[in-house]
C-alpha positions as CSV (number, residue, x, y, z in Angstrom):
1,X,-9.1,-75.3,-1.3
2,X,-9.0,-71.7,0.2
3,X,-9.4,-68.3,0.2
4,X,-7.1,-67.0,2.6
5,X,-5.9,-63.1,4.1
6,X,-3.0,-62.0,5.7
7,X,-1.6,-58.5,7.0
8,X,2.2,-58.7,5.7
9,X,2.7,-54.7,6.3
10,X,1.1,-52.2,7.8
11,X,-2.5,-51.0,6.0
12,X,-2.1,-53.9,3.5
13,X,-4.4,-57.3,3.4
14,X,-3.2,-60.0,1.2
15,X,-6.4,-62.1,-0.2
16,X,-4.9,-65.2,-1.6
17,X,-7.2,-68.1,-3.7
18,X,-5.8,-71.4,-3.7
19,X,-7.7,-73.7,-5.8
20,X,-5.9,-76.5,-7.1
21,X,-4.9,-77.6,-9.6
22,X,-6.0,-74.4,-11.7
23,X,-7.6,-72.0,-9.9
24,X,-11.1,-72.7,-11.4
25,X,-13.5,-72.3,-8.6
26,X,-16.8,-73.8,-7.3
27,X,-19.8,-71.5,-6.6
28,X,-18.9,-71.5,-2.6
29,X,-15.5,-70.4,-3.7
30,X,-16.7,-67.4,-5.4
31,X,-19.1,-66.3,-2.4
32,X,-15.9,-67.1,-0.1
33,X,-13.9,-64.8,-2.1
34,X,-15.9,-61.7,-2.0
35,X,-16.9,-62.4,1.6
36,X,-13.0,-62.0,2.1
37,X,-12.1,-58.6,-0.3
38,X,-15.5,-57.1,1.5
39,X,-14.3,-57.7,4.8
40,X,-11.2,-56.4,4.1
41,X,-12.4,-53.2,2.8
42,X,-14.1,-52.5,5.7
43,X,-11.2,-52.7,8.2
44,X,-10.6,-49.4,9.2
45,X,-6.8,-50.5,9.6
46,X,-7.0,-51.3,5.7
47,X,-6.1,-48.9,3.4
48,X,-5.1,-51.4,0.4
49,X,-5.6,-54.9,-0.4
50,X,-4.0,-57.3,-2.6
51,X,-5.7,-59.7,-4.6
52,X,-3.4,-63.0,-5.3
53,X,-3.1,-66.4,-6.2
54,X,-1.2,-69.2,-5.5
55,X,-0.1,-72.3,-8.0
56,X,-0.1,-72.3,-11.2
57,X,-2.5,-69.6,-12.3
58,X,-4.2,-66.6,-11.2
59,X,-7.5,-68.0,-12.1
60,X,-9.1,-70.3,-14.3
61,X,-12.4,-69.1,-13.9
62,X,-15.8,-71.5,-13.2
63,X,-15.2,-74.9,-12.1
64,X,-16.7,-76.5,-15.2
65,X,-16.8,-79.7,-14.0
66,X,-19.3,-78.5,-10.7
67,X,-21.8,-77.6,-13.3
68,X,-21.4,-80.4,-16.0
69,X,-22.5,-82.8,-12.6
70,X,-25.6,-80.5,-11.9
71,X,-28.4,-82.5,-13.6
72,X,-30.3,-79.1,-13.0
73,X,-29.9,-75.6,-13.3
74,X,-29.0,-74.8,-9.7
75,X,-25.4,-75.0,-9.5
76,X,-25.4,-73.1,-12.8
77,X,-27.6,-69.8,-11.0
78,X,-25.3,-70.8,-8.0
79,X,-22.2,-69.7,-9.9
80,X,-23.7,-67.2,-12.0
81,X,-24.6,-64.9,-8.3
82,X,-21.3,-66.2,-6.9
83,X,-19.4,-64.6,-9.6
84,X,-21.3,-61.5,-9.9
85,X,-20.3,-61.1,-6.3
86,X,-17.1,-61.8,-6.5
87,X,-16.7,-59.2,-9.3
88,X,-18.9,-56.6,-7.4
89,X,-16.7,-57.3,-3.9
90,X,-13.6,-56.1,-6.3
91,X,-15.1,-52.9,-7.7
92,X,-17.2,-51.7,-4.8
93,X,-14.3,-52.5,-2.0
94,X,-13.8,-49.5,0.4
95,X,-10.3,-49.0,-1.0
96,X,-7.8,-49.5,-4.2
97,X,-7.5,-52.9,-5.1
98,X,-4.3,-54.2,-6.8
99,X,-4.2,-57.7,-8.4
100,X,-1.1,-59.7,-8.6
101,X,-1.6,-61.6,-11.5
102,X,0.8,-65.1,-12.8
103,X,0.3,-67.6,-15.6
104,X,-2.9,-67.4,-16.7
105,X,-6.1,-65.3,-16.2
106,X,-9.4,-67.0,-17.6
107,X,-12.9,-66.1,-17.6
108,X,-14.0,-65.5,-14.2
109,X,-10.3,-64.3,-13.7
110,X,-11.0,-61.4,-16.2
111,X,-14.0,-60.3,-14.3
112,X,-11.6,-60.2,-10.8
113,X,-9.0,-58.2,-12.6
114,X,-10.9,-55.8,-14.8
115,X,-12.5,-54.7,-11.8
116,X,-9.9,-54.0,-9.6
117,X,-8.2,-50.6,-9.3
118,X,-4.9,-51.5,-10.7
119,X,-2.9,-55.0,-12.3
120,X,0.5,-55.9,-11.4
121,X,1.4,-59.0,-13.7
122,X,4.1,-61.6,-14.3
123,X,5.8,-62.0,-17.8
124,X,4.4,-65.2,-17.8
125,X,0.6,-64.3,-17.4
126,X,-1.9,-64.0,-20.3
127,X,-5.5,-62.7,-20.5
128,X,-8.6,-64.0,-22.0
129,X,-12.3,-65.2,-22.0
130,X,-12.4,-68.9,-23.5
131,X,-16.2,-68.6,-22.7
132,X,-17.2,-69.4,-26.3
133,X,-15.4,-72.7,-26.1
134,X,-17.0,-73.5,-22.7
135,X,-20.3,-72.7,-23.6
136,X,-21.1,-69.9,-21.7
137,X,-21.1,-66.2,-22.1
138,X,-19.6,-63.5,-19.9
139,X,-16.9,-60.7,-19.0
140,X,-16.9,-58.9,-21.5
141,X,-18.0,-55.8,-19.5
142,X,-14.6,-56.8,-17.6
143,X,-12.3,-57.3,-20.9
144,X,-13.5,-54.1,-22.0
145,X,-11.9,-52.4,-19.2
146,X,-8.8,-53.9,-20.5
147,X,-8.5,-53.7,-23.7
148,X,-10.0,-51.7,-26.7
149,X,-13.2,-52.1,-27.4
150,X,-12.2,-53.7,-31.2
151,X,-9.6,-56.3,-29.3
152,X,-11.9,-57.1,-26.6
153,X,-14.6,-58.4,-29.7
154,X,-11.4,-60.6,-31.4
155,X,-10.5,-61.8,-28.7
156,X,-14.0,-63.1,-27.3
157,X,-14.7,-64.6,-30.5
158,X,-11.9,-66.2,-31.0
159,X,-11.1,-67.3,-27.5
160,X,-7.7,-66.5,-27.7
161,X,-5.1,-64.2,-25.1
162,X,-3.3,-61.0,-24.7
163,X,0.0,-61.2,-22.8
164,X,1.0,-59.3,-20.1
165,X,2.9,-57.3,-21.8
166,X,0.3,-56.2,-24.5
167,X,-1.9,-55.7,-21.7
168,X,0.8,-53.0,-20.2
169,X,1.3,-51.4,-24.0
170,X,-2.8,-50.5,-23.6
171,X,-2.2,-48.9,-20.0
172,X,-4.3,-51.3,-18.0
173,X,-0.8,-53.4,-16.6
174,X,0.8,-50.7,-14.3
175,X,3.9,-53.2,-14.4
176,X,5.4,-56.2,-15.8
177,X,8.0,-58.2,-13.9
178,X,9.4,-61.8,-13.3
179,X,7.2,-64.8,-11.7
180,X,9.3,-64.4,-8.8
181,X,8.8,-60.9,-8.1
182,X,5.4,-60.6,-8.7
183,X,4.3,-60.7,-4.9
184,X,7.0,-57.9,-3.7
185,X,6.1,-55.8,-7.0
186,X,2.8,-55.9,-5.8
187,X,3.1,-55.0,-2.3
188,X,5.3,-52.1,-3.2
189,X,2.7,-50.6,-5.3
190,X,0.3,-51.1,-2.2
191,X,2.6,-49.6,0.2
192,X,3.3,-46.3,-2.1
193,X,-0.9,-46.2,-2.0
194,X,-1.3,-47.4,2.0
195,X,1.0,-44.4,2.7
196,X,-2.0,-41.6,2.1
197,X,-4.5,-40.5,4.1
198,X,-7.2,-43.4,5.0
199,X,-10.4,-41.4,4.8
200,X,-9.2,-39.4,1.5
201,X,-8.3,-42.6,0.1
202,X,-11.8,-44.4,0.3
203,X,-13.4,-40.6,-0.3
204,X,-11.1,-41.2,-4.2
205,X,-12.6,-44.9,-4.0
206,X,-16.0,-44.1,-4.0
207,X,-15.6,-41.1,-6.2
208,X,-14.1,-42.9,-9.2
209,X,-16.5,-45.9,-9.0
210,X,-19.3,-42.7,-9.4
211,X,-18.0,-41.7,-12.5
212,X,-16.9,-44.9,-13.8
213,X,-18.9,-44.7,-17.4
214,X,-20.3,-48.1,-17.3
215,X,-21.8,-49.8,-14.2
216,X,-20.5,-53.0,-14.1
217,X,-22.8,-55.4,-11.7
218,X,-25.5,-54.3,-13.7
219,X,-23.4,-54.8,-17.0
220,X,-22.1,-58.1,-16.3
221,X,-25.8,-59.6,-14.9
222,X,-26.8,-58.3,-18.7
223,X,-24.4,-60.7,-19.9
224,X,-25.5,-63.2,-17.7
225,X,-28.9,-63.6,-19.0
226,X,-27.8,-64.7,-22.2
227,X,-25.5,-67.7,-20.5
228,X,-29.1,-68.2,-18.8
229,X,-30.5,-68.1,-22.4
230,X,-27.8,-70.2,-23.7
231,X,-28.2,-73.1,-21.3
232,X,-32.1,-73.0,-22.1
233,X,-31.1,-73.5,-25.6
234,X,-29.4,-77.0,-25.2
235,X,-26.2,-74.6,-26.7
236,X,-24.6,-73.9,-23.7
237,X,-24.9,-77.5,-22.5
238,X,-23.5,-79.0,-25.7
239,X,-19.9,-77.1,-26.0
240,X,-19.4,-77.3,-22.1
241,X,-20.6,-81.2,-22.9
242,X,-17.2,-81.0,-25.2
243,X,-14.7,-79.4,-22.8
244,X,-11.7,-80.9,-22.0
245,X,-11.6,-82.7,-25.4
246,X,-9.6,-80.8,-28.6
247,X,-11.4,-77.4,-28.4
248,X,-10.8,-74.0,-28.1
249,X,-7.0,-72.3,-28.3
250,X,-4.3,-74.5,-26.4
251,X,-3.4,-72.5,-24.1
252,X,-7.1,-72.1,-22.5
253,X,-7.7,-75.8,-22.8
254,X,-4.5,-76.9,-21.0
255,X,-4.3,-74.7,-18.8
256,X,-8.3,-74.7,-17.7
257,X,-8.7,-78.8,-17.5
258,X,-9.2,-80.2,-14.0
259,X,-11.0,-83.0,-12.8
């Protein structure tokens, strides 16, 4: 279990997550991941990174089962910062992030790629926030980047996914291509942006973030508060108490199951 970088051209810094078997990650995972996109973004050498994945998903979001063995709360506020990190590493990093996204991209996978600066997907990938099924709340700031604002509500009710491709029709994939392209599709798109001029580059960074409409750390710990409030309920611990059983859309219960 990994977070790993690597320089495969000049300017670029590949951050891959290797979680198996799905990608969901514990609270240290989370922590490890922005540690990694932040560092990167400081590297004067760096002028984009990539965010990838390998196996069978880009992400599968919180590792449910770390919190269904916390007899506590702990590991539940553990994952909660860890995430809002990993989220806020993505948006604030010094310079454009592109996600290289395959199979699926669940919950806390949302929050990763709605923040960063541009999506590069396989055909294969889909989109979504089971959260309802899972009981917890979340990332809707994130799917809201994504998506209309009308979609975004369907599709966190209902726990369902957007394909890739529906994704690029509403101008938040900049391309679509085959699983096995996905990696070269994405470094291309980072070369054409590593190829301008460093400082102007992190100058366009941190303009955009300043007039991005909504600020999303604070946003997304707003959300937070009501998994809090959910948890305190007995809610929260009841569906999550359920998960892994015949819940929620197939695709999100398949594909998010792990031991």
């Amino acid at each position: 279990m990994t977070v790993s970088t690597a320089s495969p051209r000049t300017g670029i810094r590949v951050v891959t997550v290797d979680f198996p078997p799905v990608n969901a990650l514990p609270a240290q995972g989370w922590y490890d991941l922005a540690d990694a996109v932040r560092a990167a973004g400081r590297d004067p050498d760096v002028r984009c990174v990539v965010l990838a994945a390998e196996g069978r998903g880009f992400n599968a979001g919180v590792d449910i089962k770390e919190v269904q063995r916390d007899t506590g709360h702990r590991v539940l506020l553990d994952v909660n910062r860890g995430c809002a990190e990993a989220f806020a590493a993505v948006h604030e990093c010094e310079v454009p992030v592109v996600a290289a996204v395959h199979g699926f991209c669940l919950g806390g996978g949302i929050g990763l790629v709605g923040n960063a600066d541009a999506i590069v997907a396989s055909q294969d990938a889909v989109f979504g926030l089971p959260e309802l099924d899972r009981g917890a709340l979340g990332a809707a700031t994130h799917l809201a980047r994504l998506v209309p604002r009308h979609l975004m509500r369907a599709l966190y009710y209902t726990s369902r996914t957007a394909t890739a491709a529906e994704l690029q029709a509403h101008g938040s994939v900049w391309r679509t291509v085959p699983r096995g392209e996905l990696l070269s599709a994405a470094l291309e798109l980072a070369q054409e942006i590593a190829r301008k001029d460093g400082t102007l580059l992190r100058l366009a960074k941190a303009a955009i973030n300043g007039i991005d409409p909504v600020d999303v750390r604070r946003s997304y710990r707003f959300e937070q508060g009501f998994t809090f409030e959910a948890e305190l309920s007995g809610a929260g611990g009841r569906v999550r108490g359920r998960f892994g059983g015949d819940h929620g859309p197939a695709d999100a219960r398949e594909e998010a199951r792990h031991e």
